[in-house]
N, C-alpha and C positions, 0 to 999 in steps of 0.2 A: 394808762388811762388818766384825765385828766379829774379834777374834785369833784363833777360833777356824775361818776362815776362808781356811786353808793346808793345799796339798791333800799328801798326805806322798809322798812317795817314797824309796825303800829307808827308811836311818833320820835323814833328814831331811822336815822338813815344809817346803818354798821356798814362796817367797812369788809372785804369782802378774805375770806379766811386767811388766801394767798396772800398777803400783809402780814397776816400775822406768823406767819411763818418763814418767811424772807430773814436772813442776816443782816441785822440792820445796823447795832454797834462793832463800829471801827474803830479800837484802841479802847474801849472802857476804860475807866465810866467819862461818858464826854458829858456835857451839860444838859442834855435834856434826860439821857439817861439817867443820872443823877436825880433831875426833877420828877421823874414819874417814880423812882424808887420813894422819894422822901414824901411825895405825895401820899402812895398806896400807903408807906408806914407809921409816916406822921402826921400826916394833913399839909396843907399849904395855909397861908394867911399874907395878908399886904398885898395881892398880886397884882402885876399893872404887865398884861397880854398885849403883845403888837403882831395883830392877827397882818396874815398877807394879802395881799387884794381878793375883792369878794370873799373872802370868808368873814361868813358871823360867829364873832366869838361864842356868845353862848350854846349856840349848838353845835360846834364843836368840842365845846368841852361838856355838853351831856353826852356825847359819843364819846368822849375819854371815860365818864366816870360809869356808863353802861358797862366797858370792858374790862374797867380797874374790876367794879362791882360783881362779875360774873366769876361761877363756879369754873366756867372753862371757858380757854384753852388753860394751860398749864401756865404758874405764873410767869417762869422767865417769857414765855409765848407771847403772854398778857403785854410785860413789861415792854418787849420787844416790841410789838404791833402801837403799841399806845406811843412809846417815842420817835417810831417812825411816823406816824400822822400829825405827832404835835410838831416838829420838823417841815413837814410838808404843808402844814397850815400858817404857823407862825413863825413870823421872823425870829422874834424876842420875846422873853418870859423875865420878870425880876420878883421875887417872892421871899419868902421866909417860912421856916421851920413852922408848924402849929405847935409843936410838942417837944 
């Protein structure tokens, strides 16, 4: 399915479970993996997002922080699911450590 295949609830649109449950790192930890780990643990700062055509950054990354945010699925699931959308959404990510 293509991005525009997220079903919305209240004023988010989540991503749909099968994502999060998908195999999605090949060779750990590759670069976005890395990013969403440092994210949930330490925060981000500086960030400059090169979102891919038609996607809006910002609401995609309220749908990152909905998922990082949520009690379940289980984290690696979390982790899993969040770097495979930030992948599918954005080209490039450059940031920094918050902590």
């Amino acid at each position: 399915p293509g991005r525009d295949f997220l079903p919305k609830v209240g004023n988010f649109q989540v991503p749909l479970l099968r994502i999060l449950t998908v195999p999605f790192t090949q060779g750990w930890p590759n670069k976005v993996d890395k990013l969403v780990s440092t994210w949930f643990f330490c925060g981000l700062k500086n960030c400059k997002w090169v979102p891919k055509e038609g996607i809006d950054t910002g609401k995609a990354l309220r749908h990152i922080k909905a998922i990082l945010g949520s009690f379940e699925p289980k984290h690696e699931h979390k982790e899993a699911g969040c770097a495979y959308l930030l992948s599918e959404w954005f080209e490039d990510v450059t940031y920094e450590r918050a902590k």
